[in-house]
C-alpha positions in Angstrom: 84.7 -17.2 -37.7 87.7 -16.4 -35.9 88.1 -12.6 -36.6 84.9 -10.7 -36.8 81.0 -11.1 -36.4 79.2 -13.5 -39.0 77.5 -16.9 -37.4 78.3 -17.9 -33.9 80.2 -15.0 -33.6 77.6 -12.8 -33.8 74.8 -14.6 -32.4 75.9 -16.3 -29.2 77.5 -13.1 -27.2 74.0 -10.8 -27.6 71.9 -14.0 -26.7 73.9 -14.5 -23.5 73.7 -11.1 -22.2 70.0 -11.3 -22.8 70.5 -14.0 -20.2 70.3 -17.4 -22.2 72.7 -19.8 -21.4 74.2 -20.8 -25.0 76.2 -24.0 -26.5 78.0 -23.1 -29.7 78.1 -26.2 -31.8 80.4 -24.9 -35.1 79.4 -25.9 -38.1 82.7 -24.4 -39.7 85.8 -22.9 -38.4 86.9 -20.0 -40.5 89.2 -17.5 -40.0 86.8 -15.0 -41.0 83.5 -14.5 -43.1 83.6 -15.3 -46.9 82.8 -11.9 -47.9 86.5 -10.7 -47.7 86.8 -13.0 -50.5 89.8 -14.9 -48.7 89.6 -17.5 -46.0 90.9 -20.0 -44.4 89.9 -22.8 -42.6 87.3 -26.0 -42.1 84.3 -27.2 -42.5 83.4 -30.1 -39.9 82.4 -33.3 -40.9 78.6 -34.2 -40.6 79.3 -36.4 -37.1 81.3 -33.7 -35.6 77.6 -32.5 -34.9 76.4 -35.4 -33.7 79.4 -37.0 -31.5 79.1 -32.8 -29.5 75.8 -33.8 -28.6 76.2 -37.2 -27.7 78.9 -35.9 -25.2 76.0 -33.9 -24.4 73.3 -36.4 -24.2 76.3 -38.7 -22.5 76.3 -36.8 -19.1 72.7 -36.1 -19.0 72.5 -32.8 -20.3 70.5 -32.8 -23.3 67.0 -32.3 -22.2 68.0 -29.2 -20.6 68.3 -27.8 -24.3 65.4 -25.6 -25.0 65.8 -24.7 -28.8 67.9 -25.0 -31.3 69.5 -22.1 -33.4 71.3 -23.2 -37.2 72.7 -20.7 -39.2 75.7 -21.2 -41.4 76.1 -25.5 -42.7 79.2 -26.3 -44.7 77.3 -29.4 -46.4 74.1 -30.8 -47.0 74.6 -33.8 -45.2 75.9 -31.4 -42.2 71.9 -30.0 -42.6 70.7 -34.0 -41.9 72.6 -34.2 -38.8 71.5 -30.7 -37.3 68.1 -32.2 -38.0 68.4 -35.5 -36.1 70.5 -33.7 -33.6 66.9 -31.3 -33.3 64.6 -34.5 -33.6 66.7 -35.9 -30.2 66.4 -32.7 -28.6 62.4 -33.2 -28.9 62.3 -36.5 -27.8 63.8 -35.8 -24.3 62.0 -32.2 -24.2 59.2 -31.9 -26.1 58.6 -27.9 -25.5 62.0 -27.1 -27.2 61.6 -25.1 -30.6 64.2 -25.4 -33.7 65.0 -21.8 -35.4 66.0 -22.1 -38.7 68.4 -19.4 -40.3 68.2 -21.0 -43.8 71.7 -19.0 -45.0 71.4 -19.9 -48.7 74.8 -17.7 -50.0 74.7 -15.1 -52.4 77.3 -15.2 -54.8 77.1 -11.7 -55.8 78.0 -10.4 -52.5 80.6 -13.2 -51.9 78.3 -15.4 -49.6 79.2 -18.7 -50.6 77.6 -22.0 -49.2 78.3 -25.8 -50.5 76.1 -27.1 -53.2 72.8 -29.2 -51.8 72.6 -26.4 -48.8 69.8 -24.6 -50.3 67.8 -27.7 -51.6 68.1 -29.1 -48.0 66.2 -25.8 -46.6 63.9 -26.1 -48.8 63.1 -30.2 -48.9 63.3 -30.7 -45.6 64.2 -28.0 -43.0 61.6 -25.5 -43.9 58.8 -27.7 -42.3 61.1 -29.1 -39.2 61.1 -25.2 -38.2 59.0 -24.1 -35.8 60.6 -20.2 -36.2 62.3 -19.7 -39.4 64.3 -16.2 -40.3 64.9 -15.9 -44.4 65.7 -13.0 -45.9 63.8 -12.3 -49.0 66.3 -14.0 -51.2 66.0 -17.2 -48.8 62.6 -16.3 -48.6 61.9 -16.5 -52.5 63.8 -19.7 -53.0 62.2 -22.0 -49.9 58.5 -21.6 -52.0 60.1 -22.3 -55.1 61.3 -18.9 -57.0 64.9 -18.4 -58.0 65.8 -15.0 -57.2 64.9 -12.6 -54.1 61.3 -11.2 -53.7 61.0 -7.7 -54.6 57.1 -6.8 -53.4 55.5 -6.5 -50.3 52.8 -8.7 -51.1 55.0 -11.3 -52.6 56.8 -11.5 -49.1 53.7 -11.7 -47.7 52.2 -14.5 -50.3 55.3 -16.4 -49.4 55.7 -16.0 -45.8 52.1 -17.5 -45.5 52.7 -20.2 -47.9 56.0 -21.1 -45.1 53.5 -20.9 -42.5 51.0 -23.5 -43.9 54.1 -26.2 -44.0 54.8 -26.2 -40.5 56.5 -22.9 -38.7 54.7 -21.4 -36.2 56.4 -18.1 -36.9 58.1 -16.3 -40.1 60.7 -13.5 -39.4 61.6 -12.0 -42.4 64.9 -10.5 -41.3 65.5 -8.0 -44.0 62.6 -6.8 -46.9 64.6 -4.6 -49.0 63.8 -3.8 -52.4 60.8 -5.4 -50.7 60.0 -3.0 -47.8 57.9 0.3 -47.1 60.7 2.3 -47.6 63.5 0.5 -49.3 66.9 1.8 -49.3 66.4 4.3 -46.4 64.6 1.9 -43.7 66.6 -1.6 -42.5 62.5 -3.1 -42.5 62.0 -6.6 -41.0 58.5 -8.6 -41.2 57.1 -10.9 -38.6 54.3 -13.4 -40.0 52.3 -15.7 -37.8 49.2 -17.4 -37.5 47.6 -14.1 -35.5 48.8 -11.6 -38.1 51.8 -9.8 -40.3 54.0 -6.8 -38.6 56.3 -4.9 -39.7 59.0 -2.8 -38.2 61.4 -0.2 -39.5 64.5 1.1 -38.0 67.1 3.9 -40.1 69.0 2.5 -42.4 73.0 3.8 -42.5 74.5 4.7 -45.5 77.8 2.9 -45.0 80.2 1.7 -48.0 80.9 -1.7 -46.7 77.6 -3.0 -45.3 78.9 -5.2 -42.3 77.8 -9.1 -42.3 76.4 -10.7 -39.8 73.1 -8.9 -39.4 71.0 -12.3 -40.1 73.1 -14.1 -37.2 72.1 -11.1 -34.9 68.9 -10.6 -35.7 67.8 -14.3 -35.4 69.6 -15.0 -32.4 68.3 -12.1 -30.7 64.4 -12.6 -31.5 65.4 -16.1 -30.5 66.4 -15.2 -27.1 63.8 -12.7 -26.5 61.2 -15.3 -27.2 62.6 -18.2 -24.7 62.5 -15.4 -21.7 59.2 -15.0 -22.4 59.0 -12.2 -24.6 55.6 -11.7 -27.2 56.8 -12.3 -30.4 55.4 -9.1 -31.8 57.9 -7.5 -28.8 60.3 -9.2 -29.1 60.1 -7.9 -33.3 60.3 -4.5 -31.7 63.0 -5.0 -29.3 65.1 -7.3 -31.7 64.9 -4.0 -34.3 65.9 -1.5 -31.0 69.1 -4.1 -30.7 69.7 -4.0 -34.5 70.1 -0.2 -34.6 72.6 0.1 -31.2 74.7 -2.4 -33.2 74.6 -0.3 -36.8 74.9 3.0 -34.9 78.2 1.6 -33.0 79.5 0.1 -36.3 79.3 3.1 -38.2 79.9 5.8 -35.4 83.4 3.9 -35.4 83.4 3.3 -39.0 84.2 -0.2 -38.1 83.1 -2.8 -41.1 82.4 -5.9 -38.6 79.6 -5.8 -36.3 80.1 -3.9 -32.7 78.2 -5.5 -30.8 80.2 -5.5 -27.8 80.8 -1.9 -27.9 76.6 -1.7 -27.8 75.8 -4.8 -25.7 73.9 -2.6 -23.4 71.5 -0.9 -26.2 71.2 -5.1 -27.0 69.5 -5.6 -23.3 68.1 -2.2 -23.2 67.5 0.0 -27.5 67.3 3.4 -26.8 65.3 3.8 -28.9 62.0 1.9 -29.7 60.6 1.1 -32.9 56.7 0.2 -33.1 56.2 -2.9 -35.0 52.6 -2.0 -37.5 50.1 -4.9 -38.3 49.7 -5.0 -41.9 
């Protein structure tokens, strides 16, 4: 988006000053995130994504790509090409990982993604992934129920079903109704081969949630993983990030994301919340 923090716009400023060199590839250009319920703007045809990275490949660049991060597509057949664009990427460097946003939409709260997006998560990127970030919504609908999951052991039923198709990690990036303390505590779930954790960090009562928070949160835990982070660590210190961002939002009642106001609480949370194995 042009104006405001949902997709690229959120995720690629807090990755770079973690220190990870980042190549935005837009999927759509919008003038801002659907959930003003107004916009303007484009979504790029499926070879827009691949003719960027044959530039890419072109000048010899391409195995110096370590993962890839998709978020927001504006068609199905947008999906296919990320994925071949991710399959090339591991031919020419076979240590780089594919993290899979799978942003599904959500009518309800004016989220709205193109027909065939959410049946191409589930057919076919779902077991691409080798780090994959649903919500519980997402979450619900990649093993085959149609509405969000609304019990811990649900989640937890599910994220280990995701596992056992091919991710090496599950980071639920919101539980919700879901979580340990719903509606008080902004809970997030990390599920992997080792183990489940879970982390809580306060939850702020504002009247327009921003948007945005999935972009952050994945592109963060991300970036903290390629510099070498522990991915139980990097859970903590993505959730320490998360709550600099929501207290600078609503300290100045802002309804997009600030996270340039709390870029250094992104390298550095003040405050550090313990991730718990369940």
């Amino acid at each position: 988006v042009v104006h405001g923090a949902a997709g690229n716009s959120a995720a690629v400023f807090p990755m770079q000053r973690l220190g990870i060199r980042v190549w935005p590839l837009n999927t759509v250009q919008f003038s801002n995130h659907t959930q003003y319920g107004m916009w303007t703007g484009h979504v790029f045809p499926p070879d827009h994504v691949t003719e960027i990275v044959d530039g890419i490949t072109a000048i010899g660049m391409l195995p110096d790509c370590d993962a890839v991060l998709s978020g927001y597509l504006g068609s199905e057949q947008q999906g296919q090409a990320v994925l071949e664009v991710v399959q090339r990427i591991k031919e020419v460097n076979p240590q780089s990982l594919y993290c899979c946003d799978p942003v599904m939409g959500h009518p309800e709260k004016g989220c709205i993604v193109a027909p065939g997006v959410a049946d191409f998560f589930v057919k076919d990127a779902a077991s691409a992934a080798d780090i994959i970030c649903p919500n519980t919504l997402e979450l619900g609908i990649l093993v085959g129920h149609k509405e969000a999951l609304n019990l811990l052991d649900d989640v937890l039923e599910a994220a280990n079903a995701l596992l056992a198709r091919g991710p090496k990690a599950v980071l639920v990036k919101h539980l919700g109704n879901a979580g340990l303390d719903p509606g008080r505590s902004f809970e997030m779930l990390l599920a992997t081969a080792e183990g489940v954790w879970h982390v809580a960090a306060p939850l702020r009562p504002f009247d327009r949630p921003p948007v945005g928070v999935g972009d952050f949160t994945s592109g963060v835990f991300l970036a903290l993983h390629l510099r070498g982070t522990p991915l139980v660590q990097a859970l903590e210190h993505t959730a320490g990030a998360y709550d600099a961002v929501m207290e600078a939002t609503f300290r100045l009642g802002a309804y997009e994301l600030q996270h340039i106001s709390a870029q250094d609480g992104i390298v550095q949370p003040v405050t550090r919340f313990e991730a718990r194995k369940l």
